[in-house]
Structure formats: structure tokens, C-alpha cells
Residue, then its C-alpha position, 0 to 999 in steps of 0.5 A: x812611296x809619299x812623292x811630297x815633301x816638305x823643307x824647312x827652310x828657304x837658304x843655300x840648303x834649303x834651296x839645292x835639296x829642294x830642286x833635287x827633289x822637284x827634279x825627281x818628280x817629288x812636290x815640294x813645299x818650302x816653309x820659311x820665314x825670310x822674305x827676300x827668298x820666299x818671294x823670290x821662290x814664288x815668283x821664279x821657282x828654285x834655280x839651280x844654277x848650272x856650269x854652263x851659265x844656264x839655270x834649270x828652274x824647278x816649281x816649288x810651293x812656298x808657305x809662311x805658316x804650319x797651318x799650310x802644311x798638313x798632310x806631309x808625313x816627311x819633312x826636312x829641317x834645314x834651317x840654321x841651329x839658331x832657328x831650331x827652335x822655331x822649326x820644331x814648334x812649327x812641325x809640333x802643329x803640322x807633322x802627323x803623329x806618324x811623320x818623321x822629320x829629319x835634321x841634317x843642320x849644322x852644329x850640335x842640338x838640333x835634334x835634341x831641339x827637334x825632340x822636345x817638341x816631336x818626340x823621338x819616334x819623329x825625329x831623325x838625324x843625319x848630316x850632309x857633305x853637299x856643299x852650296x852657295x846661295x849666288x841670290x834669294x832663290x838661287x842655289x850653285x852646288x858646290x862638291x859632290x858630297x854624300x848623306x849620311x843617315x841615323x837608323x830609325x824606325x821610319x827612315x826608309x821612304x825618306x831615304x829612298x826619295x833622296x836616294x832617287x833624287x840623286x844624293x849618295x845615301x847611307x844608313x849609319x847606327x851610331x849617330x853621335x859619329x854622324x854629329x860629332x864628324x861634321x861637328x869637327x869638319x864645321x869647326x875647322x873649316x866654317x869660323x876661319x872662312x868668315x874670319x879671312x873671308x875666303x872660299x873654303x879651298x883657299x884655307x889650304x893655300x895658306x900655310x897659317x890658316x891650314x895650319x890652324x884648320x888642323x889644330x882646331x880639327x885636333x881639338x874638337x876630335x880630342x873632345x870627341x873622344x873625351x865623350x866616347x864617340x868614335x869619329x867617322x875618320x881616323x884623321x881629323x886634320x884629313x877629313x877637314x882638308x879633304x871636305x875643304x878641297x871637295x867644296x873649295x869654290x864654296x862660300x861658306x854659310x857663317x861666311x854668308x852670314x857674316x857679310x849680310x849681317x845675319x847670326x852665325x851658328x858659331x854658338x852651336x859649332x865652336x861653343x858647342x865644342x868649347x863647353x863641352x870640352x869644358x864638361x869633359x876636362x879638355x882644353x879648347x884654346x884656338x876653337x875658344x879664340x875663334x868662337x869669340x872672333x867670330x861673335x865680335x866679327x857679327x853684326x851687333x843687331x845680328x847677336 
């Protein structure tokens, strides 16, 4: 098996993927382009921050340029969906024509992003319930004990098998819009109403309002689901979403994060992706359109 890997990316999932893998034994390589954490990555290594308030610290090799990534037959791309594209340009000049890049992001696209650039044949699709917190640059807590679910490809066994090796629950699923369209519903609850009340995603549950709205958005986006054929991994949206919700209640949620650092959300490729295609398919979209418009006004102005 290839024991190198290398991520794109240097935030919350970036970070845990990476020190699960270094503590498997796999070389990993970080390609990013936000400073703070690639020089923290540098300088410290990638933390993982324990329950007993000790880090286990793993080294990474941390690169700024494609040109510094030849040689890596496997990659993963988690980045932020506004980032996508830039990813894929990036893996355009370095991955080999038999590598194999896998998405597991957030939102709706990626991988039809990934796939302009790459081609199909090194494109790969799966999502994750892991959850994560950057605590700082550098610096992840995992939060929920969540699996990873991975689109059939021609390619993807080694890629599984290392993952599986480094301790994530891994299964192989075919219909890969299942995958996307059953996170798609879980982020669409769950993600915009922690960045709205700022709260960890466990605390949606103990408010009668905000779950109640957890479960009308969930509805909404699973009727648009639907509208386009696919069949949900679940047969309850609304569950799925508090189930999700309570298996990473101290988690701090990425557009949470985003928001309190000024930084853009990827509301456009979760609650946008939803309403406009609702729109294509006839169906209406009000509380999942009422938040996406929340959570742009929400944003920093220099972040939009």
C-alpha cells in the first residue's frame, strides 16, 4: 500500500485527517494556503488535542505550492467549497494522471469542480461524520466518532484501506448522490442555525425553537432531495439531523467558525445549493432560503 498522502487543506478537517494518518504510519503532506496554520504546522506538527488535556503531536510536511507536490498517487481535498476551485487547478499540475483525488467537503459541487479540472477517472466522492474543532492554527479536538462513506470507483481501495488503517469506519456506497444529498440535509440543518445563535451544534436540541427549525429545514431540503430521485441514506431526515447534532454536540461548527473569524461561509454551496435547486425542481424552499440570506448578511462584508 502507497504510505503518503497528501491533503489539501490546513483547517479543522485538514488537520484531524492529517494526524490520524501520521499516526498510522502514512507520510503526509499538507497543501494550503492560510498562513497562520501552515506556519503553525511547521513549526509544531499537527495536535491533537486530547481529553486528558495533553496534545499527541504528529510531524507533517507542509507545502504552499503544487510544484512541491509530485509523486502523491492519492490525495484529499478538504478545503472549504468556496476553495474548490483552486484545489483542483492546484491538483490539475500535480496529481499523476493515475492518482485519485477524493473530496469529502462540505456542500454541493466539489466534485463536479474537481472534475473539470481532473477528469472522472481521478476524481472520487465521499462524505464524513467525524466532527472537528480547530481549539488554534495547527491544533484540532475531535469531536463525535463519526464514519466515512465512499463513492464506488475504480481506484479507491488503497485510499480506503489507509483510512480504514488509520482507524476511520469506512464503507463503500454506489449511489453517490445518496452520499451528497444526506450530508447536504444534515449541513443544512444543523451548520447555518449554529452560526446564526452561535452555539455548539448539541445546544440546537435543548431549544424547543431552534430544533424545531432544525427539523423544518432538514424536511425541506429531503422534499428537494426527493424532487431529483435520490434516495436518502435515512428514512428521517429530522432524525438524522438531531442524531448528527447530539453525536457532535460540543462541536463548534465550521460556518460557526467562519463566522467569528470573518471568514466566507460555504452557505452558498449548502443552504444555496438547496434553494436553487429547489427552484429547478418546483419546490418550495422558505425557512432553508431565509437562512441562507441570514447567514450572507451575518458574514463580514470584506468576507463575501
Amino acid at each position: 500500500m502507497n504510505d503518503s498522502i497528501l491533503i489539501v487543506g490546513s483547517g479543522a478537517m485538514a488537520s484531524l485527517f492529517a494526524a490520524r494518518l501520521a499516526h498510522s504510519g502514512v507520510a503526509v503532506t499538507l497543501l494550503g494556503s492560510w498562513q497562520a496554520g501552515l506556519q503553525a504546522l511547521r513549526q509544531s506538527g499537527v495536535r491533537l488535542a486530547g481529553n486528558n488535556g495533553k496534545d499527541a503531536v504528529y510531524p507533517v510536511t507542509v507545502v504552499e505550492h503544487p510544484r512541491d507536490c509530485s509523486g502523491f498517487r492519492l490525495a484529499l481535498v478538504l478545503v472549504k467549497s468556496w476553495q474548490t476551485e483552486r484545489a483542483a487547478r492546484q491538483l490539475a499540475e500535480c496529481l499523476p494522471r493515475e492518482g485519485l483525488a477524493l473530496t469529502l467537503q462540505n456542500g454541493f459541487g466539489n466534485r463536479e469542480t474537481l472534475i473539470e479540472a481532473l477528469g472522472p477517472e481521478r476524481v472520487a466522492l465521499g462524505v464524513t461524520t467525524t466532527g472537528a474543532t480547530l481549539v488554534e492554527p495547527g491544533r484540532v479536538r475531535p469531536v463525535g466518532d463519526g464514519s466515512v462513506s465512499l463513492g464506488m470507483h475504480p481506484r479507491i481501495e488503497p485510499l480506503a484501506e489507509m483510512l480504514d488503517q488509520a482507524g476511520f469506519k469506512i464503507e463503500i456506497v454506489a449511489d453517490t448522490d445518496s452520499l451528497v444529498w444526506g450530508k447536504l440535509v444534515i449541513n443544512a440543518a444543523i451548520n447555518p442555525l449554529t452560526a446564526l445563535l452561535r452555539v455548539q451544534n448539541g445546544e440546537l436540541l435543548n431549544r424547543p425553537s431552534a430544533r424545531a427549525l432544525l427539523g423544518t429545514t432538514a424536511r425541506e431540503a429531503a422534499s428537494v432531495a426527493h424532487a431529483r430521485g435520490v434516495v436518502l441514506p435515512y428514512a428521517d431526515p429530522v432524525l438524522a439531523a438531531e442524531t448528527v447534532a447530539e453525536r457532535t454536540h460540543a462541536n463548534t461548527s465550521s460556518m460557526l467558525s467562519d463566522i467569528k473569524r470573518g471568514a466566507p461561509t460555504e452557505i452558498e454551496a449548502i443552504s444555496g445549493a438547496i434553494v436553487k435547486t429547489g427552484e429547478e425542481a418546483n419546490v418550495p424552499t422558505p425557512v432553508n432560503r431565509t437562512l441562507w440570506r441570514l447567514v450572507k448578511a451575518a458574514a463580514h462584508p470584506s468576507s463575501q
